[in-house]
C-alpha positions in Angstrom: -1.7 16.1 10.0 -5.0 16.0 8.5 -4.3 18.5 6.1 -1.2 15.7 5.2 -3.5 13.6 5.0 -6.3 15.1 3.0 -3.2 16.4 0.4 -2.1 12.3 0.0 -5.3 11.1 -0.7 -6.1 13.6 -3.6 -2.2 12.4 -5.0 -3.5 8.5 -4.2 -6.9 9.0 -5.7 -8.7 7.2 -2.7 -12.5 6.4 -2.1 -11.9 5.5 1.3 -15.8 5.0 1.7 -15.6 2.3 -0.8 -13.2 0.5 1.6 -14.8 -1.9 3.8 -14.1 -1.1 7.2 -13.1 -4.3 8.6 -9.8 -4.4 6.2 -6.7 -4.6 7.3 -4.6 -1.2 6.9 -1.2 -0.5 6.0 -0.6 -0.2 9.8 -1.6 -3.9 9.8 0.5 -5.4 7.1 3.8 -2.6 8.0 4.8 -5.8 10.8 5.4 -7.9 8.1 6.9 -5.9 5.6 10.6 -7.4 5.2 12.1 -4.9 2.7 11.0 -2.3 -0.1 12.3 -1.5 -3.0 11.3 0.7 -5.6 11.9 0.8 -9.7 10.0 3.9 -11.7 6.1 3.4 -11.6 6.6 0.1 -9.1 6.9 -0.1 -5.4 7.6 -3.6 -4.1 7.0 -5.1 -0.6 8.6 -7.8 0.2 6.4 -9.7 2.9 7.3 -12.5 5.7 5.3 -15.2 4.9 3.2 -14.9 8.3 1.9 -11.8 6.8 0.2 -13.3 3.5 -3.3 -13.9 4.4 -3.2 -10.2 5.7 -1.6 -8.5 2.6 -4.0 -10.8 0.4 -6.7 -8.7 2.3 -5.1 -5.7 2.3 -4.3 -5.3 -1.7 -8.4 -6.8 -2.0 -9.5 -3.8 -0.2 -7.1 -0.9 -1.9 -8.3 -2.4 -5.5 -11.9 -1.4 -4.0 -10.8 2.6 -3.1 -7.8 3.1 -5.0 -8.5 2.0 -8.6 -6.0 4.4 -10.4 -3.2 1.8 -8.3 -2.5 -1.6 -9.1 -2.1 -4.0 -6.0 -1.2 -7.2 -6.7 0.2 -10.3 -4.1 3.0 -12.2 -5.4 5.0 -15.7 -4.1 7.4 -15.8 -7.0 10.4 -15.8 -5.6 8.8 -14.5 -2.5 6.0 -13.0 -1.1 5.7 -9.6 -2.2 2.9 -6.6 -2.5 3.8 -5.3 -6.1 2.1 -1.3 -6.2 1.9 -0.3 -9.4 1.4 3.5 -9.9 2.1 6.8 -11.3 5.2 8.6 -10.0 3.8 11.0 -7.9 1.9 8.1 -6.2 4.6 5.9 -6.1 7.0 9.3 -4.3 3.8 9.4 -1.9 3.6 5.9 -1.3 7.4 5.6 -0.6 7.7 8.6 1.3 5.2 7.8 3.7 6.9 4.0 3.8 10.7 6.1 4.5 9.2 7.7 7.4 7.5 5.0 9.0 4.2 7.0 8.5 2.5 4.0 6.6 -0.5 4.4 9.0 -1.1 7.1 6.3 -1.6 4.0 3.7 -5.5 3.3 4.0 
């Protein structure tokens, strides 16, 4: 597993030391997370409203570590965490979101 993990955040691009520790994770926000859906270089959350303060967080604290990813909160027509990204990010990111394994997401 920590080889896994090791191999996602070299595809990701993380600086998880630049992450302040107090953030919420992706294990945090994955309770609120109402449906995904993907186009090519996007990967879209959509978020229960109960989850916004949370996600604002969250997408603050991955623009800190993971630069080469866009993170942006939406409300228009709903709340939604919009991750923009290369492919190969975007096949990590929705892999590890197909398997449940979004603890992965730092």
């Amino acid at each position: 597993m920590a080889r896994e993990t090791d191999e996602l955040l070299q595809v990701l691009a993380c600086e998880l030391d630049l992450r302040p520790a107090s953030a919420p994770t992706a294990a945090d926000i994955s309770k609120f997370v109402t449906a995904v859906t993907r186009d090519k270089g996007t990967l879209v959350l959509h978020i229960a409203e109960a989850g916004g303060e949370i996600v604002q967080a969250f997408a603050e604290a991955e623009r800190l570590c993971c630069t080469d990813i866009g993170w942006s909160v939406t409300d228009e027509p709903a709340l939604r965490l919009v991750i923009t990204a290369s492919e190969t990010q975007v096949d990590a990111l929705a892999g590890m979101i197909a398997t449940n394994n979004i603890e992965g997401i730092q």
